[in-house]
C-alpha positions as CSV (number, residue, x, y, z in Angstrom):
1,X,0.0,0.0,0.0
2,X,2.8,2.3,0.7
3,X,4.3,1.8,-2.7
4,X,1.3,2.4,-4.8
5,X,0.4,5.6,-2.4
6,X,4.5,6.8,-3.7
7,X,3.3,5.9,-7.2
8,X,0.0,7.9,-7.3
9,X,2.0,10.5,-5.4
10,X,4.5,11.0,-7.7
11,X,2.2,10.8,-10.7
12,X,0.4,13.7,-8.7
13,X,3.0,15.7,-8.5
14,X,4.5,15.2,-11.9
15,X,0.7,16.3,-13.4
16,X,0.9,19.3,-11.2
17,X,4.8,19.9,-12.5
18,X,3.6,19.6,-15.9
19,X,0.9,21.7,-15.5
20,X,2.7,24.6,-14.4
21,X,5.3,24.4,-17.1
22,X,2.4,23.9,-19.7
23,X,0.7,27.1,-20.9
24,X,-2.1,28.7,-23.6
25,X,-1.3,31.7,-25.7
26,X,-4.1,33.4,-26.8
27,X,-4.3,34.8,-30.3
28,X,-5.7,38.1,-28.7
29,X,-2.8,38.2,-26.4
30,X,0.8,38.5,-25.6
31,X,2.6,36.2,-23.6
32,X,5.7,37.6,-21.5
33,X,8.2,35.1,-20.1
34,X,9.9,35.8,-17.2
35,X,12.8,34.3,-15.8
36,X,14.1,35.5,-12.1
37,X,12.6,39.0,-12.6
38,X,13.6,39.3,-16.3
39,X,11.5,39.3,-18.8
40,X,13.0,35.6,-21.0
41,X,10.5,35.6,-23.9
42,X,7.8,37.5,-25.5
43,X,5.7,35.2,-27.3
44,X,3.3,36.4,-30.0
45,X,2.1,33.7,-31.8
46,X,-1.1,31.9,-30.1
47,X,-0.7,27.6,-29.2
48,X,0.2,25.6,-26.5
49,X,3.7,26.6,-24.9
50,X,6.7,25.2,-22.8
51,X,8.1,27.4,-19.7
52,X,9.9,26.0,-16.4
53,X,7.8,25.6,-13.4
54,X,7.7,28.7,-11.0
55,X,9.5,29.9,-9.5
56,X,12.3,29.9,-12.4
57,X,9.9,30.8,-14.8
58,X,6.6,33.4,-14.7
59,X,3.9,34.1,-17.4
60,X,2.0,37.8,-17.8
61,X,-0.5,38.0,-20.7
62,X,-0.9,41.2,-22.5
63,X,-4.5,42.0,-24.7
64,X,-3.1,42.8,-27.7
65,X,-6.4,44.3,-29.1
66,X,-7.5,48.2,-29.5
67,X,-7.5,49.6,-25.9
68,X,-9.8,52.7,-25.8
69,X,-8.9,55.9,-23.4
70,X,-11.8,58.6,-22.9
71,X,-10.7,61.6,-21.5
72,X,-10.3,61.4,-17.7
73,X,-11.5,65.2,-17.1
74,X,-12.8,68.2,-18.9
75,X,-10.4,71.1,-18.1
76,X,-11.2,74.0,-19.7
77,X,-9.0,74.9,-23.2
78,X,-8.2,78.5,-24.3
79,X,-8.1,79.3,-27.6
80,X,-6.3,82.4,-29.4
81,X,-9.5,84.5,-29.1
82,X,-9.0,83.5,-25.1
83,X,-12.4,81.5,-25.2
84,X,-12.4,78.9,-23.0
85,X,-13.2,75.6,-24.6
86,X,-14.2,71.9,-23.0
87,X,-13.0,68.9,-25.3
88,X,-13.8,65.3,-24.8
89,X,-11.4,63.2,-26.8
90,X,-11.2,59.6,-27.4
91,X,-7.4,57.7,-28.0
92,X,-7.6,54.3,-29.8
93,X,-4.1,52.5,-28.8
94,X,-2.5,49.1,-28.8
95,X,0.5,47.4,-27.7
96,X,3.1,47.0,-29.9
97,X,6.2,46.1,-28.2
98,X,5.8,44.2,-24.9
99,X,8.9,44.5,-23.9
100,X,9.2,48.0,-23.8
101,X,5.4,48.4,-22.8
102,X,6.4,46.1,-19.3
103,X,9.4,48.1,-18.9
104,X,8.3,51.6,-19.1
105,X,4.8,50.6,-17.5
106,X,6.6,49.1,-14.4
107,X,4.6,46.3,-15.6
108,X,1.5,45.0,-17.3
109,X,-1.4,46.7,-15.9
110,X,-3.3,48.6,-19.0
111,X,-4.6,51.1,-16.7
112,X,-1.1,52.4,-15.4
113,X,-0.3,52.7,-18.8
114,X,-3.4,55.4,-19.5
115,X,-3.1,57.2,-16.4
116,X,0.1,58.5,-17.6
117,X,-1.3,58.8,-21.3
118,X,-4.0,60.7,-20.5
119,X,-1.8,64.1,-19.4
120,X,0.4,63.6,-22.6
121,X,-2.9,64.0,-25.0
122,X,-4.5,66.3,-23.0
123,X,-1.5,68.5,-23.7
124,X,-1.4,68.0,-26.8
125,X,-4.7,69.0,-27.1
126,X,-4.0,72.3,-25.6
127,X,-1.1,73.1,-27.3
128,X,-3.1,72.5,-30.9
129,X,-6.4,74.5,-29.9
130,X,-4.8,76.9,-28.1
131,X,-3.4,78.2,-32.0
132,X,-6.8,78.4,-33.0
133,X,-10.1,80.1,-33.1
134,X,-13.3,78.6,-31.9
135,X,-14.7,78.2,-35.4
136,X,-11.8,76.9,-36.8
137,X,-11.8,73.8,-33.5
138,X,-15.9,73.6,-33.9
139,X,-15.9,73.4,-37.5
140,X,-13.0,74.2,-40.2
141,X,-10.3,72.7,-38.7
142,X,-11.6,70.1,-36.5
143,X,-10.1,66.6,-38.3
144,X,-6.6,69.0,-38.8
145,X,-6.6,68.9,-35.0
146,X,-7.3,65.2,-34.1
147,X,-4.7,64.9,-37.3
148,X,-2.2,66.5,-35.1
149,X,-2.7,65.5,-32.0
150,X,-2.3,62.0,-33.3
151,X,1.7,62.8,-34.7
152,X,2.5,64.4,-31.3
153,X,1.5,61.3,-30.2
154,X,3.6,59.1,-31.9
155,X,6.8,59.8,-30.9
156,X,5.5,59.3,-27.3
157,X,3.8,56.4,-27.6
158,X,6.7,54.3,-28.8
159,X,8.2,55.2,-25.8
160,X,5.2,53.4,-24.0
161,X,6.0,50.6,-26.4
162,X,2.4,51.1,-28.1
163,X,0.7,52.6,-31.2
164,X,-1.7,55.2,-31.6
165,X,-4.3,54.3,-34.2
166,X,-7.2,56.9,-33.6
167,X,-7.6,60.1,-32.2
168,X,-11.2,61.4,-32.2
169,X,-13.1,64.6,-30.6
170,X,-16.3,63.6,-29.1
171,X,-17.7,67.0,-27.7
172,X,-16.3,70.3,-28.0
173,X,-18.4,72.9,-25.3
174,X,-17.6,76.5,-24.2
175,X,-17.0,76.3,-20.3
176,X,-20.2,76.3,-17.9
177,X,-19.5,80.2,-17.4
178,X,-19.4,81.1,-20.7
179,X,-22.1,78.4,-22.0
180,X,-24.2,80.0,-19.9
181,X,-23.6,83.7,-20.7
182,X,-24.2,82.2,-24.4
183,X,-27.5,80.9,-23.6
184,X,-28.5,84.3,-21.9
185,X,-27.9,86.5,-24.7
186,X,-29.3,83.6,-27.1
187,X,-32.4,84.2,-25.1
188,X,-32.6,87.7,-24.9
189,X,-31.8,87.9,-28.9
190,X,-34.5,85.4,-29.3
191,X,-37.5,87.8,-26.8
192,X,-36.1,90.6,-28.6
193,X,-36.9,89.1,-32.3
194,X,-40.5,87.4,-30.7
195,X,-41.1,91.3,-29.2
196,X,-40.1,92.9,-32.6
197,X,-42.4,89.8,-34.5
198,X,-45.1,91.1,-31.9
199,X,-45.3,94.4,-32.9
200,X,-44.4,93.3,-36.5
201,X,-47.7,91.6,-36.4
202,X,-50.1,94.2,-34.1
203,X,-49.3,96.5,-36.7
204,X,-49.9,94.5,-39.5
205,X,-53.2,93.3,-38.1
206,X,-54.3,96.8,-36.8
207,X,-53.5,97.8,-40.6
208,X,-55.7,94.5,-41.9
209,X,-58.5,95.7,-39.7
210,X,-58.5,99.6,-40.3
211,X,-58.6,98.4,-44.6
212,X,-61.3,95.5,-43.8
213,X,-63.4,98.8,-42.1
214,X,-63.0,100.9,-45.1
215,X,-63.7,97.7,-46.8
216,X,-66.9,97.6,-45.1
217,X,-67.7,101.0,-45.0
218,X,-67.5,101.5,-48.5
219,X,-69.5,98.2,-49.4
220,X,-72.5,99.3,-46.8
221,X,-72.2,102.7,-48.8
222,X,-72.4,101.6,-52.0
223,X,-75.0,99.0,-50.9
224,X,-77.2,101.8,-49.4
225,X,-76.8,103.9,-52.3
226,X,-77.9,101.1,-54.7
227,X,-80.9,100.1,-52.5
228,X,-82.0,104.0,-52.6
229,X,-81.4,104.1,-56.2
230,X,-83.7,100.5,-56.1
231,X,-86.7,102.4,-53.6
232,X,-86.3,105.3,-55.3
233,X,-87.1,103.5,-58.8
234,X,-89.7,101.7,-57.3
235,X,-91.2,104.5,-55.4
236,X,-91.5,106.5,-58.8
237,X,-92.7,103.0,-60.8
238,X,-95.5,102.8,-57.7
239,X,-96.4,106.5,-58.4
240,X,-96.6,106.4,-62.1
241,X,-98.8,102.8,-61.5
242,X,-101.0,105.2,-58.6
243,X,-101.1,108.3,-61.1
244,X,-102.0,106.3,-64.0
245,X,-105.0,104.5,-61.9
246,X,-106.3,107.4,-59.9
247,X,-105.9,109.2,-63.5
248,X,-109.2,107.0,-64.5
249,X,-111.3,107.5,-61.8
250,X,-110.2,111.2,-59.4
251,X,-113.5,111.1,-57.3
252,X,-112.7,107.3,-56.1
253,X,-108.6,107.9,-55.9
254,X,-110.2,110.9,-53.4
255,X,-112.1,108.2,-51.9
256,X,-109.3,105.6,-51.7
257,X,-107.0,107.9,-50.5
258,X,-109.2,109.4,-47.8
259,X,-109.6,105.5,-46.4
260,X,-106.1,104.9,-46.3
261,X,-106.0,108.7,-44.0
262,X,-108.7,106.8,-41.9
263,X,-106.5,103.7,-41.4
264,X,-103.5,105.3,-40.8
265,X,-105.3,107.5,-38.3
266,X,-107.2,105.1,-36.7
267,X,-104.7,101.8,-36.1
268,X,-105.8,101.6,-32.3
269,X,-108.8,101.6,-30.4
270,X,-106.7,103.6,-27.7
271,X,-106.4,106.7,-30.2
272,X,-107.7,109.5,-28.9
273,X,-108.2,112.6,-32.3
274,X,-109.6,116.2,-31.1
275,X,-110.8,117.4,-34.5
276,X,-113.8,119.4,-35.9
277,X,-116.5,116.7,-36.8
278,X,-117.7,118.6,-39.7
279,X,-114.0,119.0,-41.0
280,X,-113.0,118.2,-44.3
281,X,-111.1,115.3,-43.0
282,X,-114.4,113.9,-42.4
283,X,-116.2,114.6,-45.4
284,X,-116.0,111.1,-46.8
285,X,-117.9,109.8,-44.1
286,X,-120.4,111.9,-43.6
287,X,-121.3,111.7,-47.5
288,X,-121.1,108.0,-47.1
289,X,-124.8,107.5,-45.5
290,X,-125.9,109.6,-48.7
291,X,-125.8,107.0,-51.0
292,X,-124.5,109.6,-53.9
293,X,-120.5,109.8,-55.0
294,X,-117.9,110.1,-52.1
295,X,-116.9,113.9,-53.7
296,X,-120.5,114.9,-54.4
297,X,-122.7,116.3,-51.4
């Protein structure tokens, strides 16, 4: 029993031995030998490698894939019209030499790495707007500056033992100050064009109204006029019809007339006449009991 426990033992132990001297390169990574401190080997290409068991020999994996780097702040960036400007920029970087990416980096940690990126592009950021105008960052020149910042980069970054690939601008803001200084005289401009639109438009509509009146005025005029015109034709037709009727007949157009007196004279019970009975206004009906002509007595 003893001897078959030192056999599965040492089988044990020679799995475990081989594990640790066994290892998996990834073909998104960098795999950095090291041997007593020192970096041995950088191996690039991805498969199953050979290394000697720790502690003689170490492995550190590095992503060899697009690391992205978002601007850590927003500091405020003068320009040469001494505006002050916010930029968020993005940095699209790799590793390129793992060597020299461990050694500068004081290791393999990405993140060490872009905390001391991020100072080096945010000064070269400043030192590229800072020789232009606002319009020129904003709009004209905008790819000319993420064109620049990207060469002062690339001395540095093979220092880093990396690559810049992309430089990008993402935002580009005045400064909360001045931002909102801007959107204080953007609102006054705006009340003053609504005020000036205002009274653009009373006076327009006071102007629509006073021509509608004389519109108005002028159609009830001519209206009136053409109903008078209209009576006055008719009145005359009626009178020539009433002349040329009475003409036949003048004792009953007397007659006729003297009825329509009564009528007119007489519209309520209520009416109350002091008149002379034996008044001419009367004659008609006193002659009527007479039996002879309403003009004859």
């Amino acid at each position: 029993m003893n001897r078959i426990g030192m056999i599965v033992s040492t089988l044990l132990l020679a799995i475990v031995v081989a594990g640790s001297m066994l290892f998996v390169v990834d073909q998104r990574q960098f795999a950095a030998v090291y041997a007593l401190g020192e970096i041995k080997e950088v191996i690039s290409e991805p498969g199953l490698k050979f290394k000697l068991p720790p502690p003689f020999q170490n492995v550190v994996f590095l992503d060899k894939r697009i690391q992205s780097l978002d601007s850590p702040e927003t500091r405020p960036i003068f320009t040469a019209e001494k505006q002050s400007l916010v930029i968020d920029w993005l940095v699209k970087w790799r590793i390129t030499d793992p060597r020299q990416f461990i050694r500068n980096n004081n290791g393999a940690d990405v993140r060490n790495a872009e905390v001391r990126l991020a100072p080096i592009v945010q000064a070269a950021f400043n030192e590229e707007v800072t020789r232009r105008t606002v319009r020129a960052v904003v709009s004209t020149d905008r790819e000319r500056v993420m064109q620049a910042v990207q060469a002062r980069l690339a001395e540095d970054a093979k220092s880093f033992g990396i690559e810049i690939v992309d430089v990008r601008i993402k935002r580009v803001d005045f400064s909360a100050s001045i931002t909102d200084a801007v959107y204080r005289r953007m609102e006054s401009e705006r009340r003053r064009v609504a005020n000036e639109r205002r009274s653009t438009g009373a006076a327009e509509g006071e102007s629509i109204r006073a021509d509608a009146d004389r519109q108005r005025e002028v159609i009830v005029a001519e209206a009136y006029r053409e109903a008078q015109k209209v009576k006055g034709q008719g009145d005359a037709q009626a009178s020539a019809i009433y002349a040329a009727a009475f003409g036949r007949d003048p004792q009953f157009a007397q007659f006729y007339r003297s009825l329509e007196a009564y009528r007119q004279s007489f519209r309520s019970k209520s009416d109350v006449m002091v008149i002379d009975p034996n008044g001419d206004f009367f004659r008609s009906m006193q002659n009527s009991g007479t039996g002879t002509s309403p003009s004859r007595r």
